[in-house]
PDB file of N, CA, C and O in Angstrom:
ATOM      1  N   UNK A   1      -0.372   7.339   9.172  1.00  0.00           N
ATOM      2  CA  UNK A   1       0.769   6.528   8.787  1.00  0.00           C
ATOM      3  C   UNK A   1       2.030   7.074   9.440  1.00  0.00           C
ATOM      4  O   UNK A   1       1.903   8.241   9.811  1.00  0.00           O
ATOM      5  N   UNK A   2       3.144   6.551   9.660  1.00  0.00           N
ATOM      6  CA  UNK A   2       4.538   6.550  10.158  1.00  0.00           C
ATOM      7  C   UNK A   2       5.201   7.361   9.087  1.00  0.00           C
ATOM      8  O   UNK A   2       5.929   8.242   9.544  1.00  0.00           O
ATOM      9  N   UNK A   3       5.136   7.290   7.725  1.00  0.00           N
ATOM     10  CA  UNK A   3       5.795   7.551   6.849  1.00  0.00           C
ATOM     11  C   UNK A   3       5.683   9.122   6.583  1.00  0.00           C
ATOM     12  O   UNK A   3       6.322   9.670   5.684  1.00  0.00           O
ATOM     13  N   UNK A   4       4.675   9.908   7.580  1.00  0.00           N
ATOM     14  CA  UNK A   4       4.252  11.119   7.135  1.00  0.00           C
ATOM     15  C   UNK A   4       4.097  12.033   8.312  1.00  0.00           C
ATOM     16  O   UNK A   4       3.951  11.383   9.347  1.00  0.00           O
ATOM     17  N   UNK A   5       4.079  13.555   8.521  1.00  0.00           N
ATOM     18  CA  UNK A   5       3.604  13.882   9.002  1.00  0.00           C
ATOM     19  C   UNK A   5       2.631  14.957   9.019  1.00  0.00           C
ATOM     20  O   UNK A   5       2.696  15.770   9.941  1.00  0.00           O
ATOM     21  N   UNK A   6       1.722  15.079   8.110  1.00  0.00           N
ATOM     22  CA  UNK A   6       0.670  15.873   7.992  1.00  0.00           C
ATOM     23  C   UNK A   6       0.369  16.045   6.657  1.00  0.00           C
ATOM     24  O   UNK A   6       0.848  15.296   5.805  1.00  0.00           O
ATOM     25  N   UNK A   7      -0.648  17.288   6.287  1.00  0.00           N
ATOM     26  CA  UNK A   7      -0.918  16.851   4.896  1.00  0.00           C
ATOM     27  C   UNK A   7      -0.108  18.345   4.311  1.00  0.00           C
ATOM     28  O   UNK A   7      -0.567  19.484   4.391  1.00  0.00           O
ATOM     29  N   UNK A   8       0.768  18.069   3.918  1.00  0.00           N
ATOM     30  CA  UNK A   8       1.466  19.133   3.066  1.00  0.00           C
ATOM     31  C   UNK A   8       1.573  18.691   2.100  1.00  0.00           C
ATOM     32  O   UNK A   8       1.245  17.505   2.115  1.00  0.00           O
ATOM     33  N   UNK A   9       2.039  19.212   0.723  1.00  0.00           N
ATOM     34  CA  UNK A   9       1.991  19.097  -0.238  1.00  0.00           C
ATOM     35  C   UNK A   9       2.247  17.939  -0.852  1.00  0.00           C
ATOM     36  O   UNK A   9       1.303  17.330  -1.355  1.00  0.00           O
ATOM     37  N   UNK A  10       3.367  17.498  -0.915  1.00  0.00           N
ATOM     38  CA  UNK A  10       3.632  15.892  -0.886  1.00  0.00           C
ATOM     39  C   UNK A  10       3.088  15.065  -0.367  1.00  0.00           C
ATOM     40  O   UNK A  10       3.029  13.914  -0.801  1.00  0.00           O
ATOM     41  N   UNK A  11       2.627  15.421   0.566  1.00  0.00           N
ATOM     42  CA  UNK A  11       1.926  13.844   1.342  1.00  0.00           C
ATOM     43  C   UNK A  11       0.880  13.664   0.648  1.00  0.00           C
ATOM     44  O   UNK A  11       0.643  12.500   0.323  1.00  0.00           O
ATOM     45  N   UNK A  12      -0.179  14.873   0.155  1.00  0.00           N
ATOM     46  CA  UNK A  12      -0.920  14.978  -0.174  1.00  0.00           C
ATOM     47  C   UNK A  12      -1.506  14.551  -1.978  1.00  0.00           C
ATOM     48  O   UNK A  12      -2.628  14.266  -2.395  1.00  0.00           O
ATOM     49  N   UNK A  13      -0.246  14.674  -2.648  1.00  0.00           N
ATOM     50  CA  UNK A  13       0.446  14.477  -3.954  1.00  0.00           C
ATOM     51  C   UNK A  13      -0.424  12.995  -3.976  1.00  0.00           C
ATOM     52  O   UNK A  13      -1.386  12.547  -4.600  1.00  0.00           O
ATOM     53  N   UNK A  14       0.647  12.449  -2.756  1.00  0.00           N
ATOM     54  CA  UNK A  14       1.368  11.091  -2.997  1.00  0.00           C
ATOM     55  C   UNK A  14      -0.428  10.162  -2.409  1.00  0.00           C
ATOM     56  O   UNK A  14      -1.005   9.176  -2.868  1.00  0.00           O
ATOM     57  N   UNK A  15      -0.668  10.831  -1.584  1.00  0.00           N
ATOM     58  CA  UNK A  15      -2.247  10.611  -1.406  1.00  0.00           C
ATOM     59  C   UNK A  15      -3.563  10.164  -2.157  1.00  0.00           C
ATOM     60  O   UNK A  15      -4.498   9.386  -1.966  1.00  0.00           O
ATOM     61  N   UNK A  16      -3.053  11.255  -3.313  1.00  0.00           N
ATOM     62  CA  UNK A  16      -4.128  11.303  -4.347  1.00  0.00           C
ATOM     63  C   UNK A  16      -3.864  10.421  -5.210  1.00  0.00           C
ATOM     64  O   UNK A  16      -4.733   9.721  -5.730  1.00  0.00           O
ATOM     65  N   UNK A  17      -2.154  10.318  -5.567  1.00  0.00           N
ATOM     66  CA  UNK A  17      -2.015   9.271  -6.491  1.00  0.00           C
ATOM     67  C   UNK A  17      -2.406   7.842  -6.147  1.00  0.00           C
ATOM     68  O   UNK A  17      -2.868   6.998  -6.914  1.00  0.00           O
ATOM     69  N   UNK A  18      -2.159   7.739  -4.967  1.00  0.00           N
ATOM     70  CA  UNK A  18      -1.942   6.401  -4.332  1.00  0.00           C
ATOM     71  C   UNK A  18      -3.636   5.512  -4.475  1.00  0.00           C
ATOM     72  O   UNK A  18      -3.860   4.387  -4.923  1.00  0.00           O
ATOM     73  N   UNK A  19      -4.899   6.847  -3.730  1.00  0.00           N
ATOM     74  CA  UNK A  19      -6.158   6.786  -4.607  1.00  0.00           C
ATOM     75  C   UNK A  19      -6.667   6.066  -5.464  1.00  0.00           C
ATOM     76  O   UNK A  19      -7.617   5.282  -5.441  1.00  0.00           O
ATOM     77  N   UNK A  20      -5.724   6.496  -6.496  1.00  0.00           N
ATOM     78  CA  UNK A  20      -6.329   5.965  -7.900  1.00  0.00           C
ATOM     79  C   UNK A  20      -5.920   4.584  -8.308  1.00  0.00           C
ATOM     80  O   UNK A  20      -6.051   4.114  -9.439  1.00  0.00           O
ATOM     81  N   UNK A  21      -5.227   3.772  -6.888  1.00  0.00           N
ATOM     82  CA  UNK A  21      -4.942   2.936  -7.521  1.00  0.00           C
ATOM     83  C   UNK A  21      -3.612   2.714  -7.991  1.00  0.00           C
ATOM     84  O   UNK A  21      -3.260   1.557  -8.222  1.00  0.00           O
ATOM     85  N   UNK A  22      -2.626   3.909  -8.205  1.00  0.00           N
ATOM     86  CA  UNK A  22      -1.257   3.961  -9.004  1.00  0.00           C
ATOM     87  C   UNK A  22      -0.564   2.956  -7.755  1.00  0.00           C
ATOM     88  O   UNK A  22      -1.197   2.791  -6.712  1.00  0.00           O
ATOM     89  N   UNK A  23       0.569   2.411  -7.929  1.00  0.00           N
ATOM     90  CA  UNK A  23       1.043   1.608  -7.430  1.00  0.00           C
ATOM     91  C   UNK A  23       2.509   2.513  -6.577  1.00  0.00           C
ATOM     92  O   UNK A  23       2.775   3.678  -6.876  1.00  0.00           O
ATOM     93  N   UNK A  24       3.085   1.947  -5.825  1.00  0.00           N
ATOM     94  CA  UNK A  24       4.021   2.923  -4.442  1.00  0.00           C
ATOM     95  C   UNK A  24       4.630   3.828  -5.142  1.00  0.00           C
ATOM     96  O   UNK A  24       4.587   5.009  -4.796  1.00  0.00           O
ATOM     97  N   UNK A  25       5.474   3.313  -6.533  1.00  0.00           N
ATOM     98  CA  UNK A  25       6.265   3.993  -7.119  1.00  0.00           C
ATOM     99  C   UNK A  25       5.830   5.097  -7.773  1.00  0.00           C
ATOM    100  O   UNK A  25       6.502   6.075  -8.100  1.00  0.00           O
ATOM    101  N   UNK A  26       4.699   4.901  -7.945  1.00  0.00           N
ATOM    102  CA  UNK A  26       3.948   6.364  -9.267  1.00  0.00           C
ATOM    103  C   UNK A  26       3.703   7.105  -8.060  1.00  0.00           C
ATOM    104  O   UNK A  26       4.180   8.218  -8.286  1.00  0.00           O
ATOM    105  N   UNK A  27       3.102   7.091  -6.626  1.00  0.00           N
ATOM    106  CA  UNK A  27       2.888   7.962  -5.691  1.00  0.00           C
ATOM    107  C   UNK A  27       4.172   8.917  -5.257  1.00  0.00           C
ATOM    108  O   UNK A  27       4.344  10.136  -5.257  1.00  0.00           O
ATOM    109  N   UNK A  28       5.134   7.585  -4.823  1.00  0.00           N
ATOM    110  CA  UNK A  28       6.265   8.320  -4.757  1.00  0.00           C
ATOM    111  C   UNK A  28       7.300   9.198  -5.463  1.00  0.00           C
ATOM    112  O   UNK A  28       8.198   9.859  -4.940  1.00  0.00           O
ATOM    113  N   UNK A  29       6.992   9.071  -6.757  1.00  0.00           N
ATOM    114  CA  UNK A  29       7.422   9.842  -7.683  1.00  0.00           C
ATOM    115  C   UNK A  29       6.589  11.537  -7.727  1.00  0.00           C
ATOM    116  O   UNK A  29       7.105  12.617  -8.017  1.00  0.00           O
ATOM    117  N   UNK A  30       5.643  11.338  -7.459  1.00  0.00           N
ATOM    118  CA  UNK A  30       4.631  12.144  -7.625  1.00  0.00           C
ATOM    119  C   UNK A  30       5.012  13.160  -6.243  1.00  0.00           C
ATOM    120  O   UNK A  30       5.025  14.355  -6.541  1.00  0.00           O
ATOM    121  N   UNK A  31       5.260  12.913  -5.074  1.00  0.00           N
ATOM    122  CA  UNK A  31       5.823  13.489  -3.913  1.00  0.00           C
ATOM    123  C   UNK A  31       6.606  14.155  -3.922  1.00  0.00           C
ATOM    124  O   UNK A  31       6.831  15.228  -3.362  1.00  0.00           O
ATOM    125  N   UNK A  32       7.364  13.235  -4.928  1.00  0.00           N
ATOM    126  CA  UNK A  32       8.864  13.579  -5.320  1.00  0.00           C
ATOM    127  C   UNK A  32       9.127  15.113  -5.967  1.00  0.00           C
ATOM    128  O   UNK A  32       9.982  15.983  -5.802  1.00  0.00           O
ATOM    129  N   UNK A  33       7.957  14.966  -6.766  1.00  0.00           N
ATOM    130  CA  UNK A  33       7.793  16.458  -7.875  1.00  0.00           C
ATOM    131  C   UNK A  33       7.351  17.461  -6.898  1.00  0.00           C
ATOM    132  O   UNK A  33       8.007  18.495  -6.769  1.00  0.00           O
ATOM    133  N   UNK A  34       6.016  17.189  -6.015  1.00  0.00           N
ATOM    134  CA  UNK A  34       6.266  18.067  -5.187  1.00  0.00           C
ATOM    135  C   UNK A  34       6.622  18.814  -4.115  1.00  0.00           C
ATOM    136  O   UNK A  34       6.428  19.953  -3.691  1.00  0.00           O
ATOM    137  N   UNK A  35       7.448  17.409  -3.673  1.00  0.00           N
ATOM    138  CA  UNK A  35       8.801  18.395  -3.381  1.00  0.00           C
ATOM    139  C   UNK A  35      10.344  19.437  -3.678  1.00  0.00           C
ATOM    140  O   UNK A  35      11.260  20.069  -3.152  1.00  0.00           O
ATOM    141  N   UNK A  36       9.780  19.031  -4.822  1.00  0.00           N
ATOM    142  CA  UNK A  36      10.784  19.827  -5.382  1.00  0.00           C
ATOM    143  C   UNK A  36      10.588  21.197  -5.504  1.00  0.00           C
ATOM    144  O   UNK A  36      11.487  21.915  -5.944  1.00  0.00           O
ATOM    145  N   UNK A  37       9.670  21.571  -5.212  1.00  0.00           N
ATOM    146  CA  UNK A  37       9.436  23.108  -5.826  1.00  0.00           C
ATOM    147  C   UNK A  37       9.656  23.857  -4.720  1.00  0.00           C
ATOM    148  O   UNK A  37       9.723  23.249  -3.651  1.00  0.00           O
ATOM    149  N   UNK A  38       9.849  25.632  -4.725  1.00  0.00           N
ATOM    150  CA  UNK A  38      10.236  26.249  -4.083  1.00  0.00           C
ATOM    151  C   UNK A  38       9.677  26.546  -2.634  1.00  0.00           C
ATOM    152  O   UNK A  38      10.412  26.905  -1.715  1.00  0.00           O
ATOM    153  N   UNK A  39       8.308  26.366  -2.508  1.00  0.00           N
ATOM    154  CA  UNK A  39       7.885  27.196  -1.606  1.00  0.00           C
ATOM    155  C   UNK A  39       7.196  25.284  -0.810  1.00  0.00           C
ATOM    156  O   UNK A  39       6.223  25.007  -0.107  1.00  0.00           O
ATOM    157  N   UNK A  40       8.159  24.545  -1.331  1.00  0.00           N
ATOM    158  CA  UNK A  40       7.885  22.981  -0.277  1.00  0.00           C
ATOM    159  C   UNK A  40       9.393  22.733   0.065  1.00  0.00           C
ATOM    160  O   UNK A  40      10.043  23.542   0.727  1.00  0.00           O
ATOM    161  N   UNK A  41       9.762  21.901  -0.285  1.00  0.00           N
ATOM    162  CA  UNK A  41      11.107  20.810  -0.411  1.00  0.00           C
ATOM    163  C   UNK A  41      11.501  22.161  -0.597  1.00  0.00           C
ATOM    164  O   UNK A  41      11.501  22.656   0.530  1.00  0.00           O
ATOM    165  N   UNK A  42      11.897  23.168  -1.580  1.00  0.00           N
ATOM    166  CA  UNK A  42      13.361  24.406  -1.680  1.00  0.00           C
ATOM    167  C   UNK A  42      13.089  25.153  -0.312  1.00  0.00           C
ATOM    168  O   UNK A  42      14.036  25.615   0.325  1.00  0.00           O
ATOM    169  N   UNK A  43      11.587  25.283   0.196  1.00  0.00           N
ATOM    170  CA  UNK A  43      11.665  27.091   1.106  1.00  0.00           C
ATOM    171  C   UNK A  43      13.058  26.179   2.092  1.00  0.00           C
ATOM    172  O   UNK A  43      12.534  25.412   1.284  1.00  0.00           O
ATOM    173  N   UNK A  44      13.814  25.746   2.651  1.00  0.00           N
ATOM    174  CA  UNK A  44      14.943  26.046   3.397  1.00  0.00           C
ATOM    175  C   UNK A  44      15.990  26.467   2.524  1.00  0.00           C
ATOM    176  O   UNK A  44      16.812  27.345   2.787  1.00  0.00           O
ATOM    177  N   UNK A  45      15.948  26.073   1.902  1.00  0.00           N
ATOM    178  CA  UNK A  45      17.201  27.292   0.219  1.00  0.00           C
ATOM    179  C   UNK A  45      17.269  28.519   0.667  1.00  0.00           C
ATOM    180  O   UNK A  45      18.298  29.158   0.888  1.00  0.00           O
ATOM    181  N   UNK A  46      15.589  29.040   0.879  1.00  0.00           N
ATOM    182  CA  UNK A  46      15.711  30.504   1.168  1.00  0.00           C
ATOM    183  C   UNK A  46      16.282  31.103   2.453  1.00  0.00           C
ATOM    184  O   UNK A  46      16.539  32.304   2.524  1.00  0.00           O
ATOM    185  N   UNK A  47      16.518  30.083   3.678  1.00  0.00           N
ATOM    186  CA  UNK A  47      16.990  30.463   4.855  1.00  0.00           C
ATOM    187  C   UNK A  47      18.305  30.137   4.858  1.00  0.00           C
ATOM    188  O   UNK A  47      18.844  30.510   5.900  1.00  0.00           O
ATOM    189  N   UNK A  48      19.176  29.482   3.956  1.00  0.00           N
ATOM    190  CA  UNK A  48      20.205  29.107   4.301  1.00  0.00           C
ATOM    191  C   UNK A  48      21.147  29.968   4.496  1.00  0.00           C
ATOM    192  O   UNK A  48      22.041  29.911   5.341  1.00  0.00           O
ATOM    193  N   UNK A  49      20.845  31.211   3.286  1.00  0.00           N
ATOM    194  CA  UNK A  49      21.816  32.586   3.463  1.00  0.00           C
ATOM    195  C   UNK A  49      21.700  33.127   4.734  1.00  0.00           C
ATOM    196  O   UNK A  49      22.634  33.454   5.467  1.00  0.00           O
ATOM    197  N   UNK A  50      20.498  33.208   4.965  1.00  0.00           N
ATOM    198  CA  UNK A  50      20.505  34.174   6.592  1.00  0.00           C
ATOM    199  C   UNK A  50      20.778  33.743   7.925  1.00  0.00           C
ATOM    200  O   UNK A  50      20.651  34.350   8.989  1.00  0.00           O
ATOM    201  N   UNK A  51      21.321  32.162   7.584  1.00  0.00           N
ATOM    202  CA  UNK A  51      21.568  31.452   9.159  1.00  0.00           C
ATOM    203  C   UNK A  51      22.857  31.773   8.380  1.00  0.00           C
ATOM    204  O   UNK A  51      23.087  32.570   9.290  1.00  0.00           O
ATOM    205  N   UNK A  52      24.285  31.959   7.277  1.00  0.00           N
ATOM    206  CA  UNK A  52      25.522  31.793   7.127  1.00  0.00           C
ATOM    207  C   UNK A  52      25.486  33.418   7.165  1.00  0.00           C
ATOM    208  O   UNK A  52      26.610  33.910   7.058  1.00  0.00           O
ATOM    209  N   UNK A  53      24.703  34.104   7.261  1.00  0.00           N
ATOM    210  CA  UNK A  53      24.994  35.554   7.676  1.00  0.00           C
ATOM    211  C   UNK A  53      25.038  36.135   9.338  1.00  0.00           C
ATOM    212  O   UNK A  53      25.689  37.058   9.827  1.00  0.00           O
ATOM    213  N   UNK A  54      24.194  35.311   9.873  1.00  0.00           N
ATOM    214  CA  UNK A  54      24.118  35.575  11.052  1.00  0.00           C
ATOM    215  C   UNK A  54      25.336  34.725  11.979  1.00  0.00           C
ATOM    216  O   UNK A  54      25.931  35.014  13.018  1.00  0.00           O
ATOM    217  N   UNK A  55      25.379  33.601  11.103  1.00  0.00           N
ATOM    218  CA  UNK A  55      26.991  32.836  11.699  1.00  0.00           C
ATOM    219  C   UNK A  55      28.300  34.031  11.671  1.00  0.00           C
ATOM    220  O   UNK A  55      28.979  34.415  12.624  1.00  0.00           O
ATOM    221  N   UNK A  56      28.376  34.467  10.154  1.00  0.00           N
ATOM    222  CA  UNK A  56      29.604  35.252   9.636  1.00  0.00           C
ATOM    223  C   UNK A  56      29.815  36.668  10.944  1.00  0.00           C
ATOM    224  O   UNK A  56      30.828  36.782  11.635  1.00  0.00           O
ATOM    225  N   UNK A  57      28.521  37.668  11.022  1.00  0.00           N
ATOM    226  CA  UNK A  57      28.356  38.554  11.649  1.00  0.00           C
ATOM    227  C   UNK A  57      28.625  38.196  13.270  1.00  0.00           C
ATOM    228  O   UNK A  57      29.622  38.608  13.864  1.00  0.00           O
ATOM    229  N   UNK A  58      27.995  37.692  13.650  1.00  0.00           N
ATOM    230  CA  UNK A  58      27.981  37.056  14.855  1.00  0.00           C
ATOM    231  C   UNK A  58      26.400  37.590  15.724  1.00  0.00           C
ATOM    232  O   UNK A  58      26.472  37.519  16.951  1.00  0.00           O
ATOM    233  N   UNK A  59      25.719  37.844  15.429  1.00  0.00           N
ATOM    234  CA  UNK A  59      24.409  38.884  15.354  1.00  0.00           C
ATOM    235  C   UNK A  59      23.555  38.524  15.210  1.00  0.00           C
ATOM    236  O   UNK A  59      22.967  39.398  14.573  1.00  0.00           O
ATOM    237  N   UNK A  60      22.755  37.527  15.390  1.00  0.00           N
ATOM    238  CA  UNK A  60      21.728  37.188  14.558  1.00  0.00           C
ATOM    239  C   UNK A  60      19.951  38.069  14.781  1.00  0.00           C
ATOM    240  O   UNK A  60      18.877  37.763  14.263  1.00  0.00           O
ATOM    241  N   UNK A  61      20.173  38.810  15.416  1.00  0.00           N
ATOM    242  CA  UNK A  61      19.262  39.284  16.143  1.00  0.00           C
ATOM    243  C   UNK A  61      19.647  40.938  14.946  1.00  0.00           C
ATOM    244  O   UNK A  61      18.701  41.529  14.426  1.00  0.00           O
ATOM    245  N   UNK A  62      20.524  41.216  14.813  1.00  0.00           N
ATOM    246  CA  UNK A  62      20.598  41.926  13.490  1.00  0.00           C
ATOM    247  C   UNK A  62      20.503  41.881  12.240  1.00  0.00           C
ATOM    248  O   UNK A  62      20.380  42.895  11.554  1.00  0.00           O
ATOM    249  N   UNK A  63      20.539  40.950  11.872  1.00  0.00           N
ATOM    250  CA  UNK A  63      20.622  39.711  10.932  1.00  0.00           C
ATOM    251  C   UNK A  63      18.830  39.997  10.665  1.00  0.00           C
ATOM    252  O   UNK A  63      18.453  40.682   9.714  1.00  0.00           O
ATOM    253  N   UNK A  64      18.000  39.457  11.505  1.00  0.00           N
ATOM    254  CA  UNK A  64      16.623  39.372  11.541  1.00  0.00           C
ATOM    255  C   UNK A  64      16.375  40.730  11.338  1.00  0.00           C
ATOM    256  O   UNK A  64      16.022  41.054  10.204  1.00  0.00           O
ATOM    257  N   UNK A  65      16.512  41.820  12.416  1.00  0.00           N
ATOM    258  CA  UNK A  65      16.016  42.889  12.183  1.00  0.00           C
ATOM    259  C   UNK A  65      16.261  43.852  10.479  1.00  0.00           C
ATOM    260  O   UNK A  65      15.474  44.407   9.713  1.00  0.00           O
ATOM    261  N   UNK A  66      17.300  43.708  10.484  1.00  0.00           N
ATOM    262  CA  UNK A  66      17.578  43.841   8.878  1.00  0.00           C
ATOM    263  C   UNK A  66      16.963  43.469   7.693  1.00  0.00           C
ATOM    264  O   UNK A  66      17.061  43.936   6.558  1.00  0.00           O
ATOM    265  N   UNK A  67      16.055  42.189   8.317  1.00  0.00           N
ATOM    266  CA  UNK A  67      15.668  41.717   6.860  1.00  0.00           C
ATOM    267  C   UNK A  67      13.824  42.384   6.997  1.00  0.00           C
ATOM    268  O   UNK A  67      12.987  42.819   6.206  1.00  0.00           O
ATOM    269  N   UNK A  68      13.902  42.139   8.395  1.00  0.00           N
ATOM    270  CA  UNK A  68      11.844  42.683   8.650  1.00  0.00           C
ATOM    271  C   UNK A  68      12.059  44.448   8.631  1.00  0.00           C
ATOM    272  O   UNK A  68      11.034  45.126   8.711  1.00  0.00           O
ATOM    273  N   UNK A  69      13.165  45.024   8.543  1.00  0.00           N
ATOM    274  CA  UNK A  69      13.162  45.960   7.702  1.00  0.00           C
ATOM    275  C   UNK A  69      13.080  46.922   6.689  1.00  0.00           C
ATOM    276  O   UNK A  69      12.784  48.116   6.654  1.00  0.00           O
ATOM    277  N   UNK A  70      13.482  45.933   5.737  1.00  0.00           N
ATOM    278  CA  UNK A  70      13.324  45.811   4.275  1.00  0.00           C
ATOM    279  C   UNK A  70      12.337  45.913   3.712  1.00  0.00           C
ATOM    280  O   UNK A  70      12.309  45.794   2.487  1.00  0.00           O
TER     281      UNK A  70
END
């Protein structure tokens, strides 16, 4: 389909619902949920600090090494 590109979590959600028969809206709702969670739809949350750190510094190549440091 156009509407997708691979099977990650959501697509996959929305897949299963769609399956059973549930109609666009119950799938898409269902996508919806899992995208919401951290490690789908949030993991860019977690990068946003380290691209406005590497902006601030001017470094980003320190920026990185700093964190695979840790």
């Amino acid at each position: 389909s156009a509407a997708e590109h691979g099977m990650n979590a959501s697509t996959f959600t929305a897949r299963v619902i769609a399956s059973t028969g549930a109609d666009v809206a119950a799938a898409l709702s269902g996508a919806i949920g899992a995208m919401s969670g951290p490690l789908h739809g949030g993991a860019p949350a977690r990068v946003i600090p380290m691209i406005e750190e590497a902006e601030q510094t001017g470094d980003a190549r320190a920026v990185v090494k700093g964190i695979l440091d840790r």
